[in-house]
PDB file of N, CA, C and O in Angstrom:
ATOM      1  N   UNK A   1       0.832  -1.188   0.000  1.00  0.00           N
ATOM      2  CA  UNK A   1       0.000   0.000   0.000  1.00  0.00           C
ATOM      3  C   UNK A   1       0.872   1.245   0.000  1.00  0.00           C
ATOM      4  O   UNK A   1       2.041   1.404   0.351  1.00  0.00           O
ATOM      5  N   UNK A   2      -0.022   2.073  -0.489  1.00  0.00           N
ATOM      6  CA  UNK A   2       1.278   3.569  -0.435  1.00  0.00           C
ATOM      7  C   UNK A   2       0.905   4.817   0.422  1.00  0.00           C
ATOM      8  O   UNK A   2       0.865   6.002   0.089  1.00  0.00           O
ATOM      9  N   UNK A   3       0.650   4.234   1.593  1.00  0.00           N
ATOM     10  CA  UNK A   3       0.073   5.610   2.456  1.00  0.00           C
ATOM     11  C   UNK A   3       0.349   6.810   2.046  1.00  0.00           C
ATOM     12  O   UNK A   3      -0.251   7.749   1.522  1.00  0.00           O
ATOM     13  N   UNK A   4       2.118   6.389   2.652  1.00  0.00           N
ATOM     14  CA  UNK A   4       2.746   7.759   2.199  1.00  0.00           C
ATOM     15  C   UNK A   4       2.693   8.396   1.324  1.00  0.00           C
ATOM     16  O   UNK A   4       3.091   9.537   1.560  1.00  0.00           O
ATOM     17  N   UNK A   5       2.317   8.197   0.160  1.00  0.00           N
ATOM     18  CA  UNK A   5       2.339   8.611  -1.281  1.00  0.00           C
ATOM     19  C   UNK A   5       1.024   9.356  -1.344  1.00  0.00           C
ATOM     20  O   UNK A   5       0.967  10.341  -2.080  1.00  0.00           O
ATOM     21  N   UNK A   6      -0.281   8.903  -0.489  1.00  0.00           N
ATOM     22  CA  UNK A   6      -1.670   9.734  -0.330  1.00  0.00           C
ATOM     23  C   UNK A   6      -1.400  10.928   0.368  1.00  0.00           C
ATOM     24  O   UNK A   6      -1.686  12.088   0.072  1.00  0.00           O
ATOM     25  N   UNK A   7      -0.790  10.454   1.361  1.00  0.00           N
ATOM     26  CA  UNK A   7      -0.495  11.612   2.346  1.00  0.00           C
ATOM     27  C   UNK A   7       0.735  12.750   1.675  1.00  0.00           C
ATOM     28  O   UNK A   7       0.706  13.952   1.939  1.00  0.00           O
ATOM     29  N   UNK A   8       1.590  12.229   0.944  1.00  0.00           N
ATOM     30  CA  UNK A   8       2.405  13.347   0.474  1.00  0.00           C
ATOM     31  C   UNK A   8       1.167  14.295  -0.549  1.00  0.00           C
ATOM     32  O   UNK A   8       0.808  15.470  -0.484  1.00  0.00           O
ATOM     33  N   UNK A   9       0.828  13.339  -1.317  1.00  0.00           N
ATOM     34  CA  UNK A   9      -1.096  14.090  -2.177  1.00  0.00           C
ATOM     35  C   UNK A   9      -1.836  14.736  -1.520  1.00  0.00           C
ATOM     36  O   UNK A   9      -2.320  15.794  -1.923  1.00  0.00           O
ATOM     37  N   UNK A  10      -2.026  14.318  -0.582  1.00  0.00           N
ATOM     38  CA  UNK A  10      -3.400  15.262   0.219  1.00  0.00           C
ATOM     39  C   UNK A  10      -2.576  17.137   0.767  1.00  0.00           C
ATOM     40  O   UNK A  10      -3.067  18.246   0.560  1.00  0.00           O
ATOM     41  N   UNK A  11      -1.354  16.814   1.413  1.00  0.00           N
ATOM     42  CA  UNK A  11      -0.754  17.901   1.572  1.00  0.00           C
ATOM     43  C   UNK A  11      -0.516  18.494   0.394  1.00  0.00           C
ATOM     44  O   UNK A  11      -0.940  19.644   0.278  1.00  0.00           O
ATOM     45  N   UNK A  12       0.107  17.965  -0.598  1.00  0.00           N
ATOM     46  CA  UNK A  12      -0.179  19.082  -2.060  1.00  0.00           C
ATOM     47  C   UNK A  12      -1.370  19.785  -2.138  1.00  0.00           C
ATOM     48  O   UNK A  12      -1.594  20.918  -2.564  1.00  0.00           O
ATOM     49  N   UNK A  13      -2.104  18.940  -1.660  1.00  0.00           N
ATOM     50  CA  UNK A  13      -3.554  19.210  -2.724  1.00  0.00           C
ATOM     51  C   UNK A  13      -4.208  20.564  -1.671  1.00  0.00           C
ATOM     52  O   UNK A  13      -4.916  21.461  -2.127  1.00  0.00           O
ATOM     53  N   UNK A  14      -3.882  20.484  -0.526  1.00  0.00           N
ATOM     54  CA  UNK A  14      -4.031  21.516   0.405  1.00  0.00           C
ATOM     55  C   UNK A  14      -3.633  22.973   0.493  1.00  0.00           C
ATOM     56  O   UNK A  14      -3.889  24.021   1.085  1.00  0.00           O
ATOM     57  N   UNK A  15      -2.882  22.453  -0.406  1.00  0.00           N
ATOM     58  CA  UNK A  15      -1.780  24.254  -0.568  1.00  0.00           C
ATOM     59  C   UNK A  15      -1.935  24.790  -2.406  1.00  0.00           C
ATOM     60  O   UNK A  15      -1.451  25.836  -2.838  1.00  0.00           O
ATOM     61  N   UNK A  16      -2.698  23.801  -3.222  1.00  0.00           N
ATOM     62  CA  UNK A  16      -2.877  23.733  -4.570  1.00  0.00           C
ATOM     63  C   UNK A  16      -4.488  23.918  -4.784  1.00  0.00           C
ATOM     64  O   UNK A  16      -5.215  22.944  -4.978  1.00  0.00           O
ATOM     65  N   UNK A  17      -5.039  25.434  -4.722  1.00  0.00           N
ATOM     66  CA  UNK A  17      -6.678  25.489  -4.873  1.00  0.00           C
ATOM     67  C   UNK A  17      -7.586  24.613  -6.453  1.00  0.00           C
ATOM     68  O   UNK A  17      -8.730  24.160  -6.459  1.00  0.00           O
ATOM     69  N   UNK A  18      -6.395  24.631  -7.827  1.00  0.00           N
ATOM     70  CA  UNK A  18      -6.989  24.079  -8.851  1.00  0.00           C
ATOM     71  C   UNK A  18      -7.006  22.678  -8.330  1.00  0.00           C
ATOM     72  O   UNK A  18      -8.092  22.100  -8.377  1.00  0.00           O
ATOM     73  N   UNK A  19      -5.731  21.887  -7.725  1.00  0.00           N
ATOM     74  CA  UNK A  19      -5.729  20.510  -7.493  1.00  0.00           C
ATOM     75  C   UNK A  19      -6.912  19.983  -6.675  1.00  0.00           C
ATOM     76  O   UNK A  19      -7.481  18.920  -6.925  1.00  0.00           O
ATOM     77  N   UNK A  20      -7.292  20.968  -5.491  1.00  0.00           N
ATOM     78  CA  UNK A  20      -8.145  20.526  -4.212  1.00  0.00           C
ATOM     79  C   UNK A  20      -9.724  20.602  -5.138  1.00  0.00           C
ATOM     80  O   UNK A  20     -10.636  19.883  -4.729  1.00  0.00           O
ATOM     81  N   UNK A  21      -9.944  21.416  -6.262  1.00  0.00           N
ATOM     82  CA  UNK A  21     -11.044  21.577  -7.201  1.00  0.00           C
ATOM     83  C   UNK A  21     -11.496  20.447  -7.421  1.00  0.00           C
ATOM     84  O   UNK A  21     -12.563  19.958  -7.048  1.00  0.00           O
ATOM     85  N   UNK A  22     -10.438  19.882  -8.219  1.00  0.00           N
ATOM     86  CA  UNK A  22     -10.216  18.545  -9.427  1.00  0.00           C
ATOM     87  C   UNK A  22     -10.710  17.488  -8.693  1.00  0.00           C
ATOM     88  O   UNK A  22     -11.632  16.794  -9.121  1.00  0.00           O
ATOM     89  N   UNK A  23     -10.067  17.264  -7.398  1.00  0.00           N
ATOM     90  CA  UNK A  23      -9.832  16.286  -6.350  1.00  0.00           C
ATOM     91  C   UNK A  23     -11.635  16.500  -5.539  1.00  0.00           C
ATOM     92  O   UNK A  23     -12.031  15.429  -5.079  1.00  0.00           O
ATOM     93  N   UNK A  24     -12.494  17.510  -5.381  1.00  0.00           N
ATOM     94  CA  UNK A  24     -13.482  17.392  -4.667  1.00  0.00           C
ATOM     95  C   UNK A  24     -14.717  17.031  -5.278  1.00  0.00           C
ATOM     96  O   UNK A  24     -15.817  16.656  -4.873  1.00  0.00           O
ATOM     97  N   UNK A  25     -14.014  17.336  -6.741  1.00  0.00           N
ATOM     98  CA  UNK A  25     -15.129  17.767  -7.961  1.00  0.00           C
ATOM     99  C   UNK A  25     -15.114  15.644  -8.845  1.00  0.00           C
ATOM    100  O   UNK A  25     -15.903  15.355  -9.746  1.00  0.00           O
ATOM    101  N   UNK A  26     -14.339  14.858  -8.414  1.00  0.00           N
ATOM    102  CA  UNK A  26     -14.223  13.365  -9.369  1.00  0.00           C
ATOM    103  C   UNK A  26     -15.202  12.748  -8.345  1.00  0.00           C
ATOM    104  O   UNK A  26     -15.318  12.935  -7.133  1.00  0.00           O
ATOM    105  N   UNK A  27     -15.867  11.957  -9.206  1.00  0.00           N
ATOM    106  CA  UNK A  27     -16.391  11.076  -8.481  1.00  0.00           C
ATOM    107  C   UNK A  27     -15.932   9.361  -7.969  1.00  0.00           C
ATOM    108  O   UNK A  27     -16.836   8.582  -7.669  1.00  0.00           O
ATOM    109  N   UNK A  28     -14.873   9.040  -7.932  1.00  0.00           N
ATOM    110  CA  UNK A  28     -14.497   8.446  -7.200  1.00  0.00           C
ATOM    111  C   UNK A  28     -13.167   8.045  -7.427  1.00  0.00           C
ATOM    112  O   UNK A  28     -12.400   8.291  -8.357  1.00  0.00           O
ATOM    113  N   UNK A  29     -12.965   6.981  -5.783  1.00  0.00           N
ATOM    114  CA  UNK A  29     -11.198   6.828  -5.443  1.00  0.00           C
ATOM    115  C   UNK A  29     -10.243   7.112  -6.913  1.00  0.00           C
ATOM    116  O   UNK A  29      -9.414   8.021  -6.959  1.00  0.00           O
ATOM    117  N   UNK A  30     -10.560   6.021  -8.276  1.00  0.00           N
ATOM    118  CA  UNK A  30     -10.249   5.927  -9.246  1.00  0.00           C
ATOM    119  C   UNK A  30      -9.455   7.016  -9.472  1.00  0.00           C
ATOM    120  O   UNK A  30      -8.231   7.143  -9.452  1.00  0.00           O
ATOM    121  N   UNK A  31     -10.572   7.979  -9.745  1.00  0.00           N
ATOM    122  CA  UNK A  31     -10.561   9.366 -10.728  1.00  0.00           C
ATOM    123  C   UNK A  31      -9.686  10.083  -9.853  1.00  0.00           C
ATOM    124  O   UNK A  31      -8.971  10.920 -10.405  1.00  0.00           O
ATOM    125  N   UNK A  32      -9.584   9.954  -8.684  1.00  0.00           N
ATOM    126  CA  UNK A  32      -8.320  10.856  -7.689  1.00  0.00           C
ATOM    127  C   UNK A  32      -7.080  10.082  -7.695  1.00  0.00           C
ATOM    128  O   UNK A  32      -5.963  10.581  -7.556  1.00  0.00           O
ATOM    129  N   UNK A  33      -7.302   8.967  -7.845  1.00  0.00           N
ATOM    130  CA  UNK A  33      -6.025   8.406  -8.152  1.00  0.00           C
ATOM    131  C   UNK A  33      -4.827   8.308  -9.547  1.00  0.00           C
ATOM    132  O   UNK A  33      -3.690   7.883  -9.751  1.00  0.00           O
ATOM    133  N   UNK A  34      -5.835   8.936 -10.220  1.00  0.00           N
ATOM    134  CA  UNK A  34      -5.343   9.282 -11.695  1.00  0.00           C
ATOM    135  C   UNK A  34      -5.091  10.380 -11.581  1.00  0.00           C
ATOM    136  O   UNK A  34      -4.153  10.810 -12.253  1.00  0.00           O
ATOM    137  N   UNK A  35      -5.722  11.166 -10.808  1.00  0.00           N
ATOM    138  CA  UNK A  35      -5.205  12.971 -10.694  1.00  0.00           C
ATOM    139  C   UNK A  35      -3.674  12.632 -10.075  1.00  0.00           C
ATOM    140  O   UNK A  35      -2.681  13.065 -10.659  1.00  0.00           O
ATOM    141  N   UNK A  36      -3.569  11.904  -8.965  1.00  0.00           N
ATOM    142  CA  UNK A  36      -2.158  11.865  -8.416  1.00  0.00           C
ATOM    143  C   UNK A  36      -1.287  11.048  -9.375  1.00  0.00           C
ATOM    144  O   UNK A  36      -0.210  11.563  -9.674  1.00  0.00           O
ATOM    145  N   UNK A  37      -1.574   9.902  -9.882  1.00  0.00           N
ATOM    146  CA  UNK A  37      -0.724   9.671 -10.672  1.00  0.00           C
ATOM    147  C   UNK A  37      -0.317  10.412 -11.776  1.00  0.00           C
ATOM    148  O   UNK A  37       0.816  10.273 -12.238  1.00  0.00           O
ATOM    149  N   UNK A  38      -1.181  11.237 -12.276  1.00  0.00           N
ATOM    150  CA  UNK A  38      -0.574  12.031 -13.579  1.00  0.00           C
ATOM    151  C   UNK A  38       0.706  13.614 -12.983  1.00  0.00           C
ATOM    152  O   UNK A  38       1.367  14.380 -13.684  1.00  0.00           O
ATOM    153  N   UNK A  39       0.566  13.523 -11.458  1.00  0.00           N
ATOM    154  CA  UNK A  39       1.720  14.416 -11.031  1.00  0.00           C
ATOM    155  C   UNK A  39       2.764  13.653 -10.132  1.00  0.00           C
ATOM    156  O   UNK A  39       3.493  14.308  -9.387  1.00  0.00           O
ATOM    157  N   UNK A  40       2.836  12.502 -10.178  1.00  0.00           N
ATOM    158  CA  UNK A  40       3.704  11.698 -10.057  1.00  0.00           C
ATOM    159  C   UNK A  40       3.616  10.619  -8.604  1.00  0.00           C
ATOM    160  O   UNK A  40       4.575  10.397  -7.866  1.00  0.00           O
ATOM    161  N   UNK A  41       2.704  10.242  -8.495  1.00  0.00           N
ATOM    162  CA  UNK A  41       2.435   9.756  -6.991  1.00  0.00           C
ATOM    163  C   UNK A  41       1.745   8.535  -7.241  1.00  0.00           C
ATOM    164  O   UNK A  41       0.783   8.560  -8.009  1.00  0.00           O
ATOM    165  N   UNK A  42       2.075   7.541  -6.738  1.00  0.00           N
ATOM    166  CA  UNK A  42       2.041   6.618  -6.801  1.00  0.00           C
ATOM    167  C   UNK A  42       1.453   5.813  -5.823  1.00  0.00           C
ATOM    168  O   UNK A  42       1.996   5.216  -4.893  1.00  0.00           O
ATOM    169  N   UNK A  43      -0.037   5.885  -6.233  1.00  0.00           N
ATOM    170  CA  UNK A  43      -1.180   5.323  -5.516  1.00  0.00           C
ATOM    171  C   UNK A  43      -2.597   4.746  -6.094  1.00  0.00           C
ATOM    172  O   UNK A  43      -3.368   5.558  -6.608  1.00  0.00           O
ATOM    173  N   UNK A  44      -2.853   3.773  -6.045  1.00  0.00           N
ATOM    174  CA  UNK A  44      -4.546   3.598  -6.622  1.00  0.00           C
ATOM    175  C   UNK A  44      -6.002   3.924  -5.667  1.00  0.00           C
ATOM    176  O   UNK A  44      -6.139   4.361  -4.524  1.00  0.00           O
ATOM    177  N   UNK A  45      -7.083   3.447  -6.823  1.00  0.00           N
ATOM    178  CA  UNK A  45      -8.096   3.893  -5.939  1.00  0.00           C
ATOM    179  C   UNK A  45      -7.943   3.026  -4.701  1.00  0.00           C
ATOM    180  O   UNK A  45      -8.275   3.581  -3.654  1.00  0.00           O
ATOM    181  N   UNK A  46      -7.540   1.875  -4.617  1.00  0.00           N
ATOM    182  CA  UNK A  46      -7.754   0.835  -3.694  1.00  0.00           C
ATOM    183  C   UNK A  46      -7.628   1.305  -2.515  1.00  0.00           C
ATOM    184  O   UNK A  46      -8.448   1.370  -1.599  1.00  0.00           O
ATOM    185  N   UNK A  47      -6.056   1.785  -2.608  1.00  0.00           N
ATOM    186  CA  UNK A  47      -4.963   1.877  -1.431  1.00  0.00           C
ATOM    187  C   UNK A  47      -5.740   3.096  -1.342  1.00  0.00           C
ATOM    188  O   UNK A  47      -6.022   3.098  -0.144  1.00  0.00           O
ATOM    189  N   UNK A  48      -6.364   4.329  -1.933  1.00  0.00           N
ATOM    190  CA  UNK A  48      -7.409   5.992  -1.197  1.00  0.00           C
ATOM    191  C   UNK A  48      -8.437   4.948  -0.451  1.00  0.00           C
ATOM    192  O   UNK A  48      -8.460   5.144   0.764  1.00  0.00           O
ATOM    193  N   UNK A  49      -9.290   3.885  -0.899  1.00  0.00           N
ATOM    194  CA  UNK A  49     -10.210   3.739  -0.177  1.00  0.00           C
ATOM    195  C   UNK A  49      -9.834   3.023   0.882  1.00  0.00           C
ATOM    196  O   UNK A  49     -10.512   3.194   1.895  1.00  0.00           O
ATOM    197  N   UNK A  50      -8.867   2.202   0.941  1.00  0.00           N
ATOM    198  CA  UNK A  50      -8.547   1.432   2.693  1.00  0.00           C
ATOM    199  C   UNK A  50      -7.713   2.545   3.586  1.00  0.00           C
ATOM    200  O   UNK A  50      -7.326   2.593   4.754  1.00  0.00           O
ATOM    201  N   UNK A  51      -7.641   3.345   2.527  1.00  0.00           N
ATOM    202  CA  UNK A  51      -7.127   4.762   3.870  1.00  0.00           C
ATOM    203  C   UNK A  51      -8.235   5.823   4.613  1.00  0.00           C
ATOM    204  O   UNK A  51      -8.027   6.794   5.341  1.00  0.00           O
ATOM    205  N   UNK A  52      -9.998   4.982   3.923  1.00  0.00           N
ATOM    206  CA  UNK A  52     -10.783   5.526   4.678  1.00  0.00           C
ATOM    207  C   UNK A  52     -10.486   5.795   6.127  1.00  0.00           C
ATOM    208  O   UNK A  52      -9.929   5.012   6.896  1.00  0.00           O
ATOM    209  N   UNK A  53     -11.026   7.263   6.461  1.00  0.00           N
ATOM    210  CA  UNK A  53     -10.828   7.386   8.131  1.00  0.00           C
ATOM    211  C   UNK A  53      -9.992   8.012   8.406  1.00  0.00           C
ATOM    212  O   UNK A  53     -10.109   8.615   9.473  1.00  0.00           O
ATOM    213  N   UNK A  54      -8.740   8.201   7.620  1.00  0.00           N
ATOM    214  CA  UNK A  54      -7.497   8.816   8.018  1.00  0.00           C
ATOM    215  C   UNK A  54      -6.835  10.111   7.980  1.00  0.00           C
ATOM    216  O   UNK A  54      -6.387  10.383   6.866  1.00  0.00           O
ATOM    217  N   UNK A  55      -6.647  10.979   8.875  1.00  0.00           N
ATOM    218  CA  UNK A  55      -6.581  12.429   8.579  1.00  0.00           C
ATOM    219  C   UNK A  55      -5.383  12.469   8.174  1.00  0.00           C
ATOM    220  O   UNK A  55      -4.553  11.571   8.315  1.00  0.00           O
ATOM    221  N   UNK A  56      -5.170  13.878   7.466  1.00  0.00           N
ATOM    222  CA  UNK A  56      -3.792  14.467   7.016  1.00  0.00           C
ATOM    223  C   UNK A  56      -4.170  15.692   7.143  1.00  0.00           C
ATOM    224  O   UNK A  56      -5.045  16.190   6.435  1.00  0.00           O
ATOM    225  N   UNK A  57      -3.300  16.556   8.428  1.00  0.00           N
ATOM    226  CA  UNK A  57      -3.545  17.786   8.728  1.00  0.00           C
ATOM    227  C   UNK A  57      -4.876  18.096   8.647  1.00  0.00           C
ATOM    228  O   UNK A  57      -5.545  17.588   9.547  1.00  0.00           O
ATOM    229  N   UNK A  58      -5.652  18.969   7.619  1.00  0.00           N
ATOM    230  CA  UNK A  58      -7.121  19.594   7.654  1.00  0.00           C
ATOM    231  C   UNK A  58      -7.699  18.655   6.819  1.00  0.00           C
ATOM    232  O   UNK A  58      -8.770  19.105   6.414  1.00  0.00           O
ATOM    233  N   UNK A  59      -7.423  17.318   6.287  1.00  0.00           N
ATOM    234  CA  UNK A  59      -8.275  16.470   5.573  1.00  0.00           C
ATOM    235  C   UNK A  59      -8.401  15.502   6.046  1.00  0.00           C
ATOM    236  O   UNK A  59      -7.393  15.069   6.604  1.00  0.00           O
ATOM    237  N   UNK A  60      -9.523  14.733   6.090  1.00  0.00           N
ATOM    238  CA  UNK A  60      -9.980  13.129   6.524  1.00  0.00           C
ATOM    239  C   UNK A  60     -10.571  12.599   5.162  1.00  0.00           C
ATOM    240  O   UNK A  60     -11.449  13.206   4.549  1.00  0.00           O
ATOM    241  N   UNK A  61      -9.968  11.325   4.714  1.00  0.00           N
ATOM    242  CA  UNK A  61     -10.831  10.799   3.523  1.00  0.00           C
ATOM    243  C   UNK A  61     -11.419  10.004   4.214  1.00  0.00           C
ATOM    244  O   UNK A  61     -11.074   9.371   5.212  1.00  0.00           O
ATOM    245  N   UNK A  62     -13.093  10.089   3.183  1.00  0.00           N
ATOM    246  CA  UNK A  62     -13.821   9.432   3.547  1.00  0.00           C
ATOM    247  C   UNK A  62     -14.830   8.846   2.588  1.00  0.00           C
ATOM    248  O   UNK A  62     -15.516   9.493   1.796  1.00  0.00           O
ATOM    249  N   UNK A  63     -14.835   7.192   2.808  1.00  0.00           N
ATOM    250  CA  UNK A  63     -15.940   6.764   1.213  1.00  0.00           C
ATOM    251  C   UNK A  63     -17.074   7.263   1.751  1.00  0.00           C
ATOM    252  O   UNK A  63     -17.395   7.268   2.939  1.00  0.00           O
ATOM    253  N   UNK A  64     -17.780   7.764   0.634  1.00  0.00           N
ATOM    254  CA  UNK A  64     -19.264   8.024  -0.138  1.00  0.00           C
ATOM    255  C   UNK A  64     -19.796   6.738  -0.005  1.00  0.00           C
ATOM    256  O   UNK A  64     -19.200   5.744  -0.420  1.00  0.00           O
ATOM    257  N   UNK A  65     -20.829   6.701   0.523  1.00  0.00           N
ATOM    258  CA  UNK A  65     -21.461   5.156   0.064  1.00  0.00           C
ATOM    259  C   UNK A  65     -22.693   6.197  -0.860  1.00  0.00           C
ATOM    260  O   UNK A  65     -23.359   6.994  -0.200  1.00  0.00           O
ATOM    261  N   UNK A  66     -22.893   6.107  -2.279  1.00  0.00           N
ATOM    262  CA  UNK A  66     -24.259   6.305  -3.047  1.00  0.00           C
ATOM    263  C   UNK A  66     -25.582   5.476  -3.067  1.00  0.00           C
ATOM    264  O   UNK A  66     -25.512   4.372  -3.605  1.00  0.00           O
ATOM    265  N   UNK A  67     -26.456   5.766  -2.686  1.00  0.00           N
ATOM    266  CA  UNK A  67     -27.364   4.797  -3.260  1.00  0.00           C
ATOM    267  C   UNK A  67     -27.671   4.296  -4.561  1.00  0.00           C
ATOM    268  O   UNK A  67     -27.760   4.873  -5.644  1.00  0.00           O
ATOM    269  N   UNK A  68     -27.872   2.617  -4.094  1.00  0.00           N
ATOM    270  CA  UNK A  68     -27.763   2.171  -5.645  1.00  0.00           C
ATOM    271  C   UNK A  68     -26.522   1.571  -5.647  1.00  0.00           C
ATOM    272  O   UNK A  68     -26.454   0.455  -6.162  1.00  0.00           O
ATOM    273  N   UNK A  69     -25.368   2.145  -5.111  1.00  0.00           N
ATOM    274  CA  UNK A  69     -24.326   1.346  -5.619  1.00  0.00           C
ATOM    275  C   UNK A  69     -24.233   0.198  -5.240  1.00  0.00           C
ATOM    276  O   UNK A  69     -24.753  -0.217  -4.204  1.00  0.00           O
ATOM    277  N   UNK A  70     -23.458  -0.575  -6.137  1.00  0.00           N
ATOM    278  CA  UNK A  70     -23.187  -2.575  -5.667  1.00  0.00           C
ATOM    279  C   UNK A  70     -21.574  -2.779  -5.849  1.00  0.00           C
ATOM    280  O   UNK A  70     -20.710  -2.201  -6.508  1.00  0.00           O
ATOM    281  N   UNK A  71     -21.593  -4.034  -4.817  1.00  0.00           N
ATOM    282  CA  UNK A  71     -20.424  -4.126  -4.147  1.00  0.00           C
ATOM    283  C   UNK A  71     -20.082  -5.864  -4.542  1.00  0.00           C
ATOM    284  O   UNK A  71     -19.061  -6.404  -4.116  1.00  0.00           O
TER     285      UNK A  71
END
C-alpha cells in the first residue's frame, strides 16, 4: 500500500486550490487516483479507499457510500 504517497497528495492538494477543485469535484477513489498519478504519486483507488478514516492535517478521507451502488 502507499500511504505515504496519499499523504504526500493530500498535503499538495491543500496548498494547490486548482488541485483541491479537481480532487473534490471526481467522483471516485479511481478518478483521484489518476489525478495523483498524472503528477507523479504513486497510488490507486484501492490503497485511497482502505485509507478511509485517516486524517492528514485539515483532511480526513472518507468513502461516499451512493445509493444504488453494488459491491
Amino acid at each position: 500500500m502507499s500511504f505515504s504517497e496519499i499523504r504526500k497528495f493530500l498535503i499538495k492538494m491543500q496548498s494547490d486550490e486548482d488541485l483541491k477543485q479537481l480532487v473534490t469535484s471526481s467522483s471516485t477513489a479511481d478518478d483521484v487516483a489518476l489525478i495523483g498519478q498524472g503528477l507523479g504519486y504513486d497510488f490507486s483507488g484501492d490503497d485511497l479507499l482502505r485509507f478511509n478514516g485517516q486524517k492528514v492535517d485539515k483532511v480526513t478521507v472518507r468513502k461516499v457510500d451512493h445509493p444504488g451502488e453494488y459491491h
